[in-house]
C-alpha positions as CSV (number, residue, x, y, z in Angstrom):
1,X,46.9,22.0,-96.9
2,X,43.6,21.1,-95.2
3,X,42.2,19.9,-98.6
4,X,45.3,18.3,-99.0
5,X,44.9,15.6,-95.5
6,X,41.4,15.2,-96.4
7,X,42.3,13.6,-100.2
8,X,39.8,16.5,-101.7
9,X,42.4,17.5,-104.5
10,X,43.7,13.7,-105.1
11,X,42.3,13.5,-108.6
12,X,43.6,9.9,-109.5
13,X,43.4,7.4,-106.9
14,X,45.8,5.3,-108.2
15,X,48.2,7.5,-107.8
16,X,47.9,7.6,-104.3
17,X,51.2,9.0,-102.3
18,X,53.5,9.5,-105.6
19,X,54.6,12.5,-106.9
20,X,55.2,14.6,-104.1
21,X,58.7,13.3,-103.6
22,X,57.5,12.9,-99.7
23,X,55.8,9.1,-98.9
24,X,58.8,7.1,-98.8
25,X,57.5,3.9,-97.1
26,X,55.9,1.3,-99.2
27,X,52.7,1.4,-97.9
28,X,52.3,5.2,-98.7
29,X,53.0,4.4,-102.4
30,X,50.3,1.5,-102.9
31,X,47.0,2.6,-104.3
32,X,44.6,4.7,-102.4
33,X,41.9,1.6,-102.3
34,X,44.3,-0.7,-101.0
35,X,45.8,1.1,-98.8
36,X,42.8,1.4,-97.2
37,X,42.0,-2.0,-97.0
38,X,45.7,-2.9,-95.0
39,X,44.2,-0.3,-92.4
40,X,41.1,-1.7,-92.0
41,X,43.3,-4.5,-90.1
42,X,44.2,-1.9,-87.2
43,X,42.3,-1.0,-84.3
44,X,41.3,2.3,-82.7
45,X,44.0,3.1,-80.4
46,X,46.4,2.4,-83.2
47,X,44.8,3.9,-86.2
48,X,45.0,7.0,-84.5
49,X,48.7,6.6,-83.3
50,X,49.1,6.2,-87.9
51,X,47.8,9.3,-88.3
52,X,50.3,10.8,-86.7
53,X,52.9,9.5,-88.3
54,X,53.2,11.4,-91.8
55,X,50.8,13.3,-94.0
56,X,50.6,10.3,-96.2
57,X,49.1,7.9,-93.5
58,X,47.2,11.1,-91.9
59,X,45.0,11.4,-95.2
60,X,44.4,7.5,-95.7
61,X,43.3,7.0,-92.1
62,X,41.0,9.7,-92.8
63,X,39.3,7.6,-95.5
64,X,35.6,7.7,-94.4
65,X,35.0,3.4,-94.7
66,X,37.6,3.1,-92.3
67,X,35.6,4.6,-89.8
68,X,31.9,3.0,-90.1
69,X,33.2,0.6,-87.6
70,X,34.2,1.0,-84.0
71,X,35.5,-1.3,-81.7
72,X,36.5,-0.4,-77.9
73,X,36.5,-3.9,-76.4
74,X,40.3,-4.0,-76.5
75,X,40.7,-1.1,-75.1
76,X,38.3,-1.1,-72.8
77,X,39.7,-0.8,-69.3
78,X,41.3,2.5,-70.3
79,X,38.4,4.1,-72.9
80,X,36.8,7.0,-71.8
81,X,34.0,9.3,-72.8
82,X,36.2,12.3,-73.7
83,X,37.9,9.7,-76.1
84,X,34.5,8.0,-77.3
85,X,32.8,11.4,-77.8
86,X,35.8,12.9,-79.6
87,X,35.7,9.6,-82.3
88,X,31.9,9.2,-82.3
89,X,32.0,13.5,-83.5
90,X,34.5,12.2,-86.5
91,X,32.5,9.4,-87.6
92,X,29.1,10.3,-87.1
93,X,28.1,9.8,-90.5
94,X,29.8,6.7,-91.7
95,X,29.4,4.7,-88.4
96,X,27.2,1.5,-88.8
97,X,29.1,-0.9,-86.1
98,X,30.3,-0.5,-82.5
99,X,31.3,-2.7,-80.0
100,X,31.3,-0.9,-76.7
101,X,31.4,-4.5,-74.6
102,X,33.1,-4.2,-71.4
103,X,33.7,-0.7,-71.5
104,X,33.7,0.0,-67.6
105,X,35.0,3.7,-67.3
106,X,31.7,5.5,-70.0
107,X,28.9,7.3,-68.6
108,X,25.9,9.5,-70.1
109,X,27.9,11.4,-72.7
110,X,29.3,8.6,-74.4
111,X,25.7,7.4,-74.8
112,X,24.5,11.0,-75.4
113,X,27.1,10.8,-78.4
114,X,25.8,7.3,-79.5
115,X,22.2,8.8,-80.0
116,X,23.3,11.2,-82.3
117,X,24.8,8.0,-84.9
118,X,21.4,8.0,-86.7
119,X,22.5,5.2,-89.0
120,X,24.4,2.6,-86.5
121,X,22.9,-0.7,-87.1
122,X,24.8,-2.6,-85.1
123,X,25.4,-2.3,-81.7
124,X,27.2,-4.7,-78.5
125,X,26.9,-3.0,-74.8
126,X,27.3,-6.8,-73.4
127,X,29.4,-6.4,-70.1
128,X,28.6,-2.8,-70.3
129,X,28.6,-1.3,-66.7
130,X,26.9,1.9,-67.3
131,X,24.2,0.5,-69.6
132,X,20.8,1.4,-67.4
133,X,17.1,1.5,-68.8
134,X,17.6,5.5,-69.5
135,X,21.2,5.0,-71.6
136,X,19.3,2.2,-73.5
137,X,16.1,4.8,-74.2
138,X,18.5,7.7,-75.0
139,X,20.2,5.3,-77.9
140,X,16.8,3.6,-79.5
141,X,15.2,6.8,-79.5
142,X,18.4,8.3,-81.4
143,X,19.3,5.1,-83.6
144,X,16.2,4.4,-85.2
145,X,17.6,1.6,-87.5
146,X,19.0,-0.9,-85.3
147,X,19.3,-4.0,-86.5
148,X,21.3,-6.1,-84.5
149,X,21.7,-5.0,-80.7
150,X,23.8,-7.6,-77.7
151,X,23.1,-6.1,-74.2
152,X,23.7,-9.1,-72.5
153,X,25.2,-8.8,-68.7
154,X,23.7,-5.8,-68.1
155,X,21.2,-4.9,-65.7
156,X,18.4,-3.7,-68.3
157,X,14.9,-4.1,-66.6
158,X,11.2,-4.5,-67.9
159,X,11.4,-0.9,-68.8
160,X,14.4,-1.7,-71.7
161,X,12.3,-4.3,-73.6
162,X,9.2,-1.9,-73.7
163,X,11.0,1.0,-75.1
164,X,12.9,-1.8,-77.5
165,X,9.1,-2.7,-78.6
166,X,8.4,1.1,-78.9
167,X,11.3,2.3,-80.8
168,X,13.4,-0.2,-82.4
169,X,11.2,-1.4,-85.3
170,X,13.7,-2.7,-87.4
171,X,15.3,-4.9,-84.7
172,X,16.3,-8.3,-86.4
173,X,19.0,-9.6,-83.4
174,X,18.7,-9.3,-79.5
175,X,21.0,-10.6,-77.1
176,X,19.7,-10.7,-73.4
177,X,21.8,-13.9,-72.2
178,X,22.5,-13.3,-68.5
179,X,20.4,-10.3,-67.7
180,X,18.4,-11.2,-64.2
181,X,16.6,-8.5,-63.7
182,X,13.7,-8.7,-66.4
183,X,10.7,-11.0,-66.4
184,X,7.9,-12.6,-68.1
185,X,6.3,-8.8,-68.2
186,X,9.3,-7.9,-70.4
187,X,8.8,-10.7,-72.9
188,X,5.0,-9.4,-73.5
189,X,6.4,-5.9,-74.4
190,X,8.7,-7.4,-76.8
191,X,6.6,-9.9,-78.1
192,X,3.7,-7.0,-78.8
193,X,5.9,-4.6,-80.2
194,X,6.5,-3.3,-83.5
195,X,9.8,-5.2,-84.6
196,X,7.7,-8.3,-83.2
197,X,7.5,-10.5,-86.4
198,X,11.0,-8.1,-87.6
199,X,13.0,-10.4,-84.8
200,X,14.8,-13.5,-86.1
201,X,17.2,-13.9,-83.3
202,X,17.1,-14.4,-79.6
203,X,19.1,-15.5,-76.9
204,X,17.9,-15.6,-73.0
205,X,20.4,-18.1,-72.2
206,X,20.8,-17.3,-68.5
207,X,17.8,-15.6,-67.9
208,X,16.1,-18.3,-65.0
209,X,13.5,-15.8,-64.2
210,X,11.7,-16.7,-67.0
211,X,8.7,-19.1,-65.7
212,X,6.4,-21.1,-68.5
213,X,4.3,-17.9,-69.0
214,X,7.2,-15.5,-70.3
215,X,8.2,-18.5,-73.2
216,X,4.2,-18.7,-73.8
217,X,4.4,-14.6,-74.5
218,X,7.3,-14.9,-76.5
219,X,5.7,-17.6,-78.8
220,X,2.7,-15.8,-79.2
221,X,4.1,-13.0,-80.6
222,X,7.8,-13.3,-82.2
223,X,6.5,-15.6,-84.6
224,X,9.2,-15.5,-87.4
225,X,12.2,-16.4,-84.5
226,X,15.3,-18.5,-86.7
227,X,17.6,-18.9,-83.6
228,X,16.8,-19.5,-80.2
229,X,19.8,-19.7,-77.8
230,X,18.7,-21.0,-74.3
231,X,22.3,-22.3,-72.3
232,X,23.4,-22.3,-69.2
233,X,19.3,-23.0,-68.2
234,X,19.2,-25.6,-65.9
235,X,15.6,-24.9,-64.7
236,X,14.3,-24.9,-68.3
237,X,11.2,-27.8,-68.3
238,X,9.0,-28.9,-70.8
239,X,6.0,-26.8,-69.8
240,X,8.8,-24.1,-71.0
241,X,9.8,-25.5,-74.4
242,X,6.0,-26.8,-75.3
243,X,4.7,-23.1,-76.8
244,X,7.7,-22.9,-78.4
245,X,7.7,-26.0,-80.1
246,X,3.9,-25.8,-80.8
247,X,4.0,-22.3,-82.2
248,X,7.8,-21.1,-83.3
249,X,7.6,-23.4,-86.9
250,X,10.1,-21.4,-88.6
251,X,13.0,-22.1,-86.1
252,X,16.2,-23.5,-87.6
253,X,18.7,-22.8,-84.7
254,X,17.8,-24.4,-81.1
255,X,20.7,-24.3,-78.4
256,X,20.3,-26.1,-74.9
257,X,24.2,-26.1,-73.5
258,X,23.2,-27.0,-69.7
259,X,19.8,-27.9,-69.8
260,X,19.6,-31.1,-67.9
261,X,15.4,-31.6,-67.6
262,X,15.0,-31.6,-71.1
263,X,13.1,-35.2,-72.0
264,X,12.0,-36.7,-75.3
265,X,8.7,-35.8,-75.6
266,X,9.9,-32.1,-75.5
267,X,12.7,-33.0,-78.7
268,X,10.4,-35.2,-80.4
269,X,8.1,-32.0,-80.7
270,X,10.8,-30.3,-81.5
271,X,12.1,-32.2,-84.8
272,X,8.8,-31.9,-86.1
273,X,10.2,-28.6,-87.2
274,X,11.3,-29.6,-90.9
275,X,12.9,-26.5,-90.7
276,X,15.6,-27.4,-88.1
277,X,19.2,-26.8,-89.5
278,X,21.2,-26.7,-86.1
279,X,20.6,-28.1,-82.7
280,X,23.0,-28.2,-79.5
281,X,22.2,-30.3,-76.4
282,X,24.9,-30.6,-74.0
283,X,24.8,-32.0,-70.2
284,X,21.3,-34.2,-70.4
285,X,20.8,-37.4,-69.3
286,X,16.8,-37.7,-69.7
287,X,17.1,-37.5,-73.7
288,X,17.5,-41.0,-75.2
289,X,18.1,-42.4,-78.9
290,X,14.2,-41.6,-79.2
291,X,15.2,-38.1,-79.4
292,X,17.5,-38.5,-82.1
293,X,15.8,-41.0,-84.0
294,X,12.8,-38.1,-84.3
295,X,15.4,-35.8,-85.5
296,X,16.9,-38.0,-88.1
297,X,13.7,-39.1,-89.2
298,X,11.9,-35.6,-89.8
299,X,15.2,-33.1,-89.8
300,X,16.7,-34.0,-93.4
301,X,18.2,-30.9,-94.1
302,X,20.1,-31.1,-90.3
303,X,23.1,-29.3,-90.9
304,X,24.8,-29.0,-87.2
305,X,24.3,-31.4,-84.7
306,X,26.2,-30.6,-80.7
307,X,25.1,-33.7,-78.7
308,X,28.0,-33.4,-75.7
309,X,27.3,-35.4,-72.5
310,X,24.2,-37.4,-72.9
311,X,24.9,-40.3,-71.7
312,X,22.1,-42.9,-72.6
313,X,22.8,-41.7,-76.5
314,X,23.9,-45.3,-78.4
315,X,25.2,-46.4,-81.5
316,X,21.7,-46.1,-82.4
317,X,21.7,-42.2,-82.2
318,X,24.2,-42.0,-85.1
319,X,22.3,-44.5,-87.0
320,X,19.4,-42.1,-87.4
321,X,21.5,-39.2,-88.1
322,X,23.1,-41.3,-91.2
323,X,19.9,-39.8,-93.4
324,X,20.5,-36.2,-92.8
325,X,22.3,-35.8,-96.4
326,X,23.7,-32.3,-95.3
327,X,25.0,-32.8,-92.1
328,X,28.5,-30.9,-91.8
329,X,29.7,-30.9,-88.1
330,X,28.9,-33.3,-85.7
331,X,30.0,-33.2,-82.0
332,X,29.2,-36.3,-80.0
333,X,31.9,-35.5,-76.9
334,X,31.7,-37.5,-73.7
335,X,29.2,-39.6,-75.3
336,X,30.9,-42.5,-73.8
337,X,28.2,-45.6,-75.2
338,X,29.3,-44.6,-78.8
339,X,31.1,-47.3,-80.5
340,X,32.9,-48.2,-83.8
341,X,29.7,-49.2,-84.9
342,X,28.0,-46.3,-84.3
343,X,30.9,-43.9,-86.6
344,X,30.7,-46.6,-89.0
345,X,27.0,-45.9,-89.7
346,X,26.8,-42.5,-89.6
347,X,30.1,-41.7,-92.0
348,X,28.4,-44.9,-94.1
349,X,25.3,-42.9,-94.6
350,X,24.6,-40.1,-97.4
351,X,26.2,-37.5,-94.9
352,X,29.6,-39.3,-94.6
353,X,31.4,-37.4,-97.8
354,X,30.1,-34.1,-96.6
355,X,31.0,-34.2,-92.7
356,X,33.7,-31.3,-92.4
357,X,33.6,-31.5,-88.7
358,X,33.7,-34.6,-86.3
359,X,34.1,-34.5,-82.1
360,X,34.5,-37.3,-80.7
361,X,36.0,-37.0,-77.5
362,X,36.4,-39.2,-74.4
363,X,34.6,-41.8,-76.4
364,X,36.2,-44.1,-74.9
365,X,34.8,-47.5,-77.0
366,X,35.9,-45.3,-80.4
367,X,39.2,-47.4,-81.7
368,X,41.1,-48.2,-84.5
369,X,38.3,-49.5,-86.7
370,X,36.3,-46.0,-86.9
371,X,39.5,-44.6,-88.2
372,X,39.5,-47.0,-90.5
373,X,36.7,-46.1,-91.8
374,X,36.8,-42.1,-91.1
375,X,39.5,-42.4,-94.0
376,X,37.9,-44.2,-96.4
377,X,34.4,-42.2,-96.3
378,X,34.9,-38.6,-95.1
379,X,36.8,-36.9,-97.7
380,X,36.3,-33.7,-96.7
381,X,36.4,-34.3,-93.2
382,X,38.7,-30.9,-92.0
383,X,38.7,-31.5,-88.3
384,X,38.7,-34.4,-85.8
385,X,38.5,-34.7,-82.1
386,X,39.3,-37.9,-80.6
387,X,41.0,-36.7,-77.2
388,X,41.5,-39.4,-74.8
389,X,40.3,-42.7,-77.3
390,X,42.7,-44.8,-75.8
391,X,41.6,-47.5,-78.0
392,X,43.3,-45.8,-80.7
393,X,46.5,-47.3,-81.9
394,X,49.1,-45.6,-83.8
395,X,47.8,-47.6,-86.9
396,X,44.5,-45.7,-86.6
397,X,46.8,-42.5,-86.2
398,X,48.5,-43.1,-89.4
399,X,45.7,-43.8,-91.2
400,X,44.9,-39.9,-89.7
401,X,48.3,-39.1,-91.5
402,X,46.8,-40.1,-94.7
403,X,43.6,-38.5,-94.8
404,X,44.9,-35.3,-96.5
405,X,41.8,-33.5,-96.0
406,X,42.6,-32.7,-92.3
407,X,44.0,-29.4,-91.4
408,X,43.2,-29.7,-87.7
409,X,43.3,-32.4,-85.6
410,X,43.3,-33.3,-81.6
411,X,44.7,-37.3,-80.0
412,X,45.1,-35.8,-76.7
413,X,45.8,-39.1,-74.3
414,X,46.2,-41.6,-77.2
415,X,48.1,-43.6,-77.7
416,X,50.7,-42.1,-80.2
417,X,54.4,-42.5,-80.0
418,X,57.0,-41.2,-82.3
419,X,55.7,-43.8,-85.4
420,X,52.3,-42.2,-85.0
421,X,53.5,-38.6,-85.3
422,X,55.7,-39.0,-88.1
423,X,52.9,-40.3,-89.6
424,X,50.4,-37.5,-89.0
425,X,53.6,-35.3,-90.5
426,X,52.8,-36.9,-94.2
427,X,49.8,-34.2,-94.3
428,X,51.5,-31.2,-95.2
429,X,47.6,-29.4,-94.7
430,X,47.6,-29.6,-91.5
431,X,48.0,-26.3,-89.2
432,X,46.1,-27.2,-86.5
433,X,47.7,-30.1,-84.0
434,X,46.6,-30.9,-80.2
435,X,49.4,-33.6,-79.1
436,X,48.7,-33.0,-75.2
437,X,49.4,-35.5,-72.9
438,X,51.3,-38.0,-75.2
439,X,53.3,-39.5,-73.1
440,X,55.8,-41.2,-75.6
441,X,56.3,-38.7,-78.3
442,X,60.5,-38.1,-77.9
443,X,62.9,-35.7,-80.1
444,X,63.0,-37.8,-82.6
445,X,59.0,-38.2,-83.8
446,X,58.4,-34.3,-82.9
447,X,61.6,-33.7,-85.3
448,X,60.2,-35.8,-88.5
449,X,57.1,-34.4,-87.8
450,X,58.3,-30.4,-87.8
451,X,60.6,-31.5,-90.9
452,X,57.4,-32.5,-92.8
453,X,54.7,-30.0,-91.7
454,X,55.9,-26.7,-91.8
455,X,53.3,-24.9,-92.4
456,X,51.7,-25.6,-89.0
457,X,50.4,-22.7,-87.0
458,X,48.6,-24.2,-83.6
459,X,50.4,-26.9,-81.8
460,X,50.3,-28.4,-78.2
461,X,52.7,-30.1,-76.7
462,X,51.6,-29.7,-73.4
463,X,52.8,-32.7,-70.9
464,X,54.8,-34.7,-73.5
465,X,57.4,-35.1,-70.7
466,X,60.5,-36.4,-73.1
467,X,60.6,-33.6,-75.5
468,X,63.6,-31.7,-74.6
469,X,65.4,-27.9,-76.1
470,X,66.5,-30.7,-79.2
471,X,63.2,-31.0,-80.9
472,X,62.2,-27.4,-80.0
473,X,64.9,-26.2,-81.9
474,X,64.2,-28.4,-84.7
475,X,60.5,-26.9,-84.2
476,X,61.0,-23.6,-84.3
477,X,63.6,-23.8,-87.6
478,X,61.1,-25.3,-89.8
479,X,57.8,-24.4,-88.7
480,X,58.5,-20.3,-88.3
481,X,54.8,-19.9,-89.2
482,X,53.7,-20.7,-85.7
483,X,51.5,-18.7,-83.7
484,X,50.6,-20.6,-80.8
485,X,52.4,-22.9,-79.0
486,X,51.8,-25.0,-75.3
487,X,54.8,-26.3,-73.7
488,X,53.1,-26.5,-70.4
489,X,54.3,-29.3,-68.0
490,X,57.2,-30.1,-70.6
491,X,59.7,-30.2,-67.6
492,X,62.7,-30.2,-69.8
493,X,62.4,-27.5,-71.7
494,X,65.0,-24.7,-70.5
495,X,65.8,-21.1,-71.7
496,X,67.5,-22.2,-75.2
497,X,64.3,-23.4,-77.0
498,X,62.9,-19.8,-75.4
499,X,66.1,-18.5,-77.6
500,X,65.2,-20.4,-80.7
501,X,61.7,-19.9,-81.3
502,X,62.6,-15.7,-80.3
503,X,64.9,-16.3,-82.9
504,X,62.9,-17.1,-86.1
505,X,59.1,-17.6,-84.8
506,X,58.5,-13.7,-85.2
507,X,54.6,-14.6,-85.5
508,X,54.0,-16.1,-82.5
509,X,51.7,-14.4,-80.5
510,X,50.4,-16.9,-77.9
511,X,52.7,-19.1,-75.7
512,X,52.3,-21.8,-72.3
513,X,55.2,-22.8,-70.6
514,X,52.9,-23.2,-67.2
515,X,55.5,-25.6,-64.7
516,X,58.3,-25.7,-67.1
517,X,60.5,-25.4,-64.1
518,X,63.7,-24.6,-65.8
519,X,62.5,-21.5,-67.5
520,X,64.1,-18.6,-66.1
521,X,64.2,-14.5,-66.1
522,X,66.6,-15.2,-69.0
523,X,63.6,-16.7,-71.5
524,X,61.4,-13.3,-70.8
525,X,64.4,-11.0,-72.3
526,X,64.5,-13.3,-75.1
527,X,61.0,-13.3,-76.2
528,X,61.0,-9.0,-75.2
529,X,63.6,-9.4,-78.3
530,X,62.2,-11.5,-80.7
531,X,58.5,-12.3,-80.6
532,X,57.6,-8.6,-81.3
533,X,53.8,-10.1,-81.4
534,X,53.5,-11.7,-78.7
535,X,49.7,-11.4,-76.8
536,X,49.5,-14.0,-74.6
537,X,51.7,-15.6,-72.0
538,X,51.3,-17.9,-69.3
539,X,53.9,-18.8,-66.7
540,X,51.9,-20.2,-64.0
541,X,54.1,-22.5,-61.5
542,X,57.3,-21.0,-63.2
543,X,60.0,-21.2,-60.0
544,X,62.6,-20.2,-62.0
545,X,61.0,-16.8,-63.3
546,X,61.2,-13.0,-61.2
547,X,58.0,-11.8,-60.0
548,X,60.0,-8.4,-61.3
549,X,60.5,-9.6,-64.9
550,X,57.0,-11.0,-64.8
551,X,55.9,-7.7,-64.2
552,X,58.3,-5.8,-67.0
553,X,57.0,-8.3,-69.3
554,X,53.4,-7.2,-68.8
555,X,54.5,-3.7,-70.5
556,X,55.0,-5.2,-74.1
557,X,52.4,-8.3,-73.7
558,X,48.9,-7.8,-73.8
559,X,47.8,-10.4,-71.3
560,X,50.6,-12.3,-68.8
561,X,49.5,-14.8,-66.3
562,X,52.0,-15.3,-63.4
563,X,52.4,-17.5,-60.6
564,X,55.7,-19.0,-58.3
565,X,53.5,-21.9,-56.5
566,X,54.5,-25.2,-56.4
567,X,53.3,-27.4,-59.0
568,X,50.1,-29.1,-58.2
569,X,49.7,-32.6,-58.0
570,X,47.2,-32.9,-60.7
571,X,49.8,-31.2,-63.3
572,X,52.0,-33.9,-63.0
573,X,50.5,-36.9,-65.1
């Protein structure tokens, strides 16, 4: 019988679960290989709830590739080392990924057991409470060929780095992002260590203990770096980036997100790197259209380009980027000096037929006349951002409508009524629709739109005032694929449309109906019925709705947010 649950005396995989008159279900009967692969899509806690549930599922949870990865994240407020060291025993040999991140309740013997993986390559302690410079040395010493290893917001010291350079040779990816308490002394370990030239991927972002000198260590000895991640810096100065711009040549992934001293002379340095594939900049008013006209001029094979927030950036910016023949996504948010001209020369360039990706939000001199021509160049342009473009008319919308290589799209606070929905609706690809703060969308353009789209899975409908349990019926009939939905601030919404998307949306797994005031105990019994999958809900400002049913709901959904306050001024547009 033991031979039996382990699969030893299955001689024909492909006849997996017949024969024995005993697997009934249908998954029992598939092959053995694809069985397999259907419970690779489960997670710890409930892979071993299978196993008990018949010999059948016993033996193919047993199968040894389900189990060369771990992942404890979402159970991690309840994991504990009896349960980690009783899984780690099971797996020792096949296990190649775990994700311990935000596992509050392990100690020593869950690391103890990690040691004793000898061939994990991959490794995430980020958020781990426990993690200390002894737990690290105890698991480097053990797992000799880690390749990829996040301990970011942990409280890992100078001593971690130095055993990192003395043990993990092989290391190719480090997180550190948000860990205060090494220094400049940590980065010389690392960058004089034997995985040294190994390392191709860094992040510090964060880390504002790190003066000129630790960034002059790192250069000097992580010579072969690929991705630099530096956010959430906002003391990072030129004397920090020049070593790193003089000496990392092989870079071709910079990140600055919240690095406001930044000036040109630093990116012009910078985009001397031919190499350069993806650069991020976000929150920096120093860097100017000098910046981007070194980028476009030397970066040719630029790829990704996140340029959020710089406020001197001009129509000239996107004029230099229109050389880069392979750019793919390009986020210019809150760039608020970018104009119709501007779009028009970048989509005009030799990257215009290749964007995929395009962010244009709050750019508030972007109108009808980019859209215009967004649709006649970017043919494979899969998802657009123009929240809060109020210069864009419902004729630039329905020009949206007919660029059928969108499948996601976002005209928060324009200006689209019921003509301009009904419009979008003629791209049946779409699955992806933001429609927040829309003030005259009614019934009647959120009916012709479900009617026509019905394969959407994402929408928001959050603040659209007029839509009313009507459309959401009409919704939830023809578009049963959805998955998330926000309803938040849509005051006339009441417990039916609850009943009709419990009724046939059985894949919904993330719903808002934050200050839908009309929502009542009534709407939580009907989603505890129907939407089986349900993850996420938020009923924040919800008058109408029991703290007492809030609560019961919490038992069958993962994460419920709950509040009875009065709706805030601000909610109300």
């Amino acid at each position: 019988m033991k031979r039996l649950e382990r699969g030893e005396n299955m001689e024909d995989e492909d006849s997996f679960g017949q024969g024995n008159g005993e697997a009934r279900d249908s998954l029992s009967t598939l092959p053995r290989k694809i069985a397999i692969q259907i419970f690779k899509y489960v997670d710890v806690a409930d892979l071993a709830r299978c196993a008990c549930v018949c010999r059948s599922w016993k033996v193919i949870t047993q199968a040894n590739n389900l189990w060369n990865r771990l992942d404890f994240y979402r159970v991690r407020n309840r994991v504990t080392d009896k349960v980690v060291t009783k899984l780690l025993y099971k797996c020792r040999p096949y296990l190649i990924h775990l994700n311990m991140r935000g596992c509050q309740f392990v100690s020593e013997p869950s690391f103890v057991s990690i040691s004793e993986c000898s061939n994990i390559q991959d490794v995430n302690f980020s958020e781990c409470r426990a993690l200390d410079d002894e737990m690290l040395k105890l698991v480097a010493k053990g797992c000799k060929i880690l390749l990829y290893l996040n301990i970011s917001h942990t409280n890992i010291t100078d001593a971690t780095l130095r055993t990192i350079a003395k043990y993990c040779s092989n290391l190719q990816y480090l997180s550190l992002a948000h860990c205060k308490k090494f220094s400049d002394r940590g980065l010389l370990y690392l960058s004089s260590g034997k995985n040294s030239k190994k390392l191709d991927y860094l992040d510090i972002s964060g880390c504002l203990q790190i003066t000129p000198d630790g960034f002059k260590n790192l250069s000097t000895g992580c010579s072969n770096l690929q991705t630099l991640l530096l956010n959430d810096f906002p003391t990072l100065s030129d004397d920090c980036l020049t070593p790193i711009a003089n000496k990392l040549t092989k870079i071709n992934t910079m990140s600055f997100l919240g690095s406001p001293l930044i000036s040109d002379e630093t990116f012009k340095r910078i985009a001397a790197n031919k190499h350069l594939r993806t650069i991020k900049i976000e929150g920096n008013n120093r860097i100017s259209d000098v910046s981007l006209r070194a980028i476009g001029l030397h970066c040719l094979n630029l790829e990704h380009i996140y340029i959020a927030d710089c406020q001197r950036l001009t129509d000239l910016s996107l004029k230099s980027l229109a050389a880069c023949k392979s750019l793919a996504v390009a986020n210019f948010a809150d760039c608020v000096r970018i104009s119709d001209k501007g779009v028009r020369q970048l989509v005009d360039g030799q990257c215009g037929p290749k964007l995929r990706e395009l962010n244009l939000t709050n750019c508030i001199r972007v109108g009808d006349m980019a859209m215009v021509n967004i649709h006649k160049r970017c043919h494979n342009l899969a998802y657009l951002r123009v929240c809060f473009c109020e210069h864009i008319s419902e004729a630039g919308i329905e020009l949206l409508g007919q660029t059928h290589s969108l499948t996601s799209i976002d005209i928060s606070g324009c200006n689209c009524g019921d003509a301009g929905l009904s419009s979008l609706g003629n791209n049946s690809r779409l699955r992806d629709v933001t429609l927040s703060e829309c003030a005259s969308i009614t019934d009647l353009g959120l009916q012709k739109f479900a009617q026509q789209c019905k394969n959407i899975e994402r929408l928001d409908l959050s603040h659209c005032m007029q839509i009313t349990d009507g459309a959401i019926k009409n919704l939830a009939f023809c578009c049963r694929m959805l998955n998330v939905l926000n309803l938040a601030g849509c005051k006339l919404v009441t417990d039916l449309s609850i009943q009709y998307l419990s009724g046939v949306c059985h894949y919904l797994f993330q719903l808002d109906v934050s200050g839908c005031l009309l929502i009542t105990d009534k709407a939580l019994k009907y989603l505890r019925k129907g939407c089986k999958k349900l993850k996420m809900l938020t009923l924040l400002y919800c008058k109408g709705v029991s703290k007492n049913s809030a609560q019961k709901m919490m038992r069958h959904v993962e994460t419920v947010q709950y509040s009875s306050d009065e709706v805030p001024s601000y909610f109300n547009y």
